[in-house]
Steps between C-alpha positions, in 0.01 A plus 500: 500500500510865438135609412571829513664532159222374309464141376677278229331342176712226415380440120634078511639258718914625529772408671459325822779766703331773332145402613647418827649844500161631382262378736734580781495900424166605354168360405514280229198411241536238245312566209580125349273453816188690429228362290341846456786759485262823408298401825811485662548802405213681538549431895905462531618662164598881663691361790747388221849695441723240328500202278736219541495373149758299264625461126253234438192641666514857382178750636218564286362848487177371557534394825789785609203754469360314773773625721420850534799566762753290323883701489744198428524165351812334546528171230728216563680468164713732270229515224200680576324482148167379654480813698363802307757757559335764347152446678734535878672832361144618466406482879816520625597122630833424558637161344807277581654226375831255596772614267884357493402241788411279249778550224703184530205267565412605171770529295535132605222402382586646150880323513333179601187515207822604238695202624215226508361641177833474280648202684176353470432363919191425496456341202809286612344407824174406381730280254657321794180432691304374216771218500600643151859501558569136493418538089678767452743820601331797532526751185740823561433836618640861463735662705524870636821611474600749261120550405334813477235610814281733402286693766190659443521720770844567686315634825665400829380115485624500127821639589538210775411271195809669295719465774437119555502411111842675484607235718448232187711764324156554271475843351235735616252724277201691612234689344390860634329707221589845680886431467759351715564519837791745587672240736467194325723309267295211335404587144162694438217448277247752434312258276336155644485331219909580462578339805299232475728441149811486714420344807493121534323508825205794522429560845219669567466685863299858422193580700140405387199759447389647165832657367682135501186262426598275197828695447628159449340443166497281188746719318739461778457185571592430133792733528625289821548182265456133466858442724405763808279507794266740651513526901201613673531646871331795464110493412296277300328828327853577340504170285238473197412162589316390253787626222733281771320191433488584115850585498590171702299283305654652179882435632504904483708535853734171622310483861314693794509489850261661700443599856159728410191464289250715354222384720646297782428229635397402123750390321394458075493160439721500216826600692429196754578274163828646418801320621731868420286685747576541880209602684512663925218540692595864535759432773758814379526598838380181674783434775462458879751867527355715231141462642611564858655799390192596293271433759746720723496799266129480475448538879814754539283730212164492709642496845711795364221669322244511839843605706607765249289574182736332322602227315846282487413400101283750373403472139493829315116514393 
């Protein structure tokens, strides 16, 4: 344990290898541990230089000002919407994320929602073990090739996305509204509700916070129409989901399948009853490799940061 560097809030439980890794270098609180964190605080709070944090948990200003000495927080996760960027440009913390490690883990996640979604999977499987099949075949699905996928937002796990679609010979679309990329040959939208008019499959994988919350509307949803489906893997904030129910209800959109909710672990009731909606316990990047190797890059960022003053993934603040 290396005291000297200053000790390690670790915001929730994470990773085994990466608490492992933790508590064998530095001096690691818990705050899911503390029943009084500002008296905590009060006594232990200066000691603190980094945060171990994650997509999920986020870090509440609140209790950050309670760290008078904190310089980094390094989050397990790509999206780091829960953190208040602006608030750690203000005193100067340092934040870091796990970009790119998680890219496929995702983008399978999104080809696997597409395919259960259209051919219907679930559904079908629930057929079979309620015994339903001996009355009956099961009623047809849709296919994926030569469909349209289009991506709201063609960063780098949205361009793994395109590249494993292409492989069902579907064409790709995307929407950027500040043009299109330079280097990139899939057709461009600068309007939303455009793509959404072309696309039989709308898959959804922008980052959440303010600028994207509901960008997912009724007025898109209606412009997706009643034979396409929206794919979720990005944040639940994107997706109106009220106006998802309504339009689901209202046979505006053909289907949904979603990895991410608006306030997880609550799930509205109303897309539990539909029989055209996939639902994931948000498990986009949920395999045995992709955490290792965010667990990994978290411990590579802080181990590098207390070696170096610097960070492996830093995100530009």
């Amino acid at each position: 344990m290396t005291q000297s560097q200053g000790d390690v809030l670790v915001w929730g439980p994470m990773h085994p290898t990466l608490m492992q890794s933790l508590e064998d270098h530095y001096r690691v609180h818990k705050r899911w541990e503390m029943a009084d964190f500002a008296q905590w605080a009060s006594a232990h709070g200066h000691a603190v230089r980094a945060v171990v944090t994650s997509g999920v948990y986020g870090a509440d200003n609140q209790a950050l000002d309670q760290l008078p000495n904190l310089q980094v927080i390094t989050s397990f996760g790509v999206g780091y919407d829960k953190v208040d960027c602006a608030y750690l440009a203000g005193r100067g913390i340092q934040l870091s994320n796990t970009p790119q490690v998680l890219n496929n883990a995702v983008a399978e996640t999104a080809l696997a929602l597409m395919l259960c979604v259209s051919r219907r999977i679930s559904e079908a499987e629930r057929f079979v073990r309620a015994g339903h099949w001996q009355q009956g075949k099961f009623p047809l699905g849709n296919g994926l090739h030569g469909k349209t996928c289009g991506i709201v937002g063609l960063g780098q796990i949205g361009k793994t996305i395109a590249r494993m679609v292409s492989a069902f010979e579907m064409k790709v679309a995307y929407y950027r509204p500040s043009g299109p990329y330079a280097d990139v040959a899939y057709e461009h939208y600068a309007d939303l509700e455009a793509l959404a008019t072309a696309a039989d499959y709308l898959v959804v994988i922008v980052p959440g916070g303010a600028e994207t919350r509901h960008m997912i509307n009724r007025q898109v949803l209606r412009a997706l129409g009643p034979t396409s489906f929206l794919i979720n893997v990005a944040r639940g904030s994107v997706v109106d989901e009220p106006a998802l129910v309504t339009a689901l209800l209202e046979g505006e959109i053909g289907g949904a399948a979603l990895d991410v909710f608006d306030d997880e672990p609550n799930v509205p009731a109303a897309l539990l009853a539909m029989d055209n909606v996939v639902l994931l316990p948000h498990i986009g990047s949920g395999t045995h490799e992709t955490r290792q190797a965010m667990a990994d890059l978290v411990y590579q960022n802080l181990s590098n940061y207390f070696d170096n003053a610097a960070l492996v993934t830093p995100v530009t603040l």
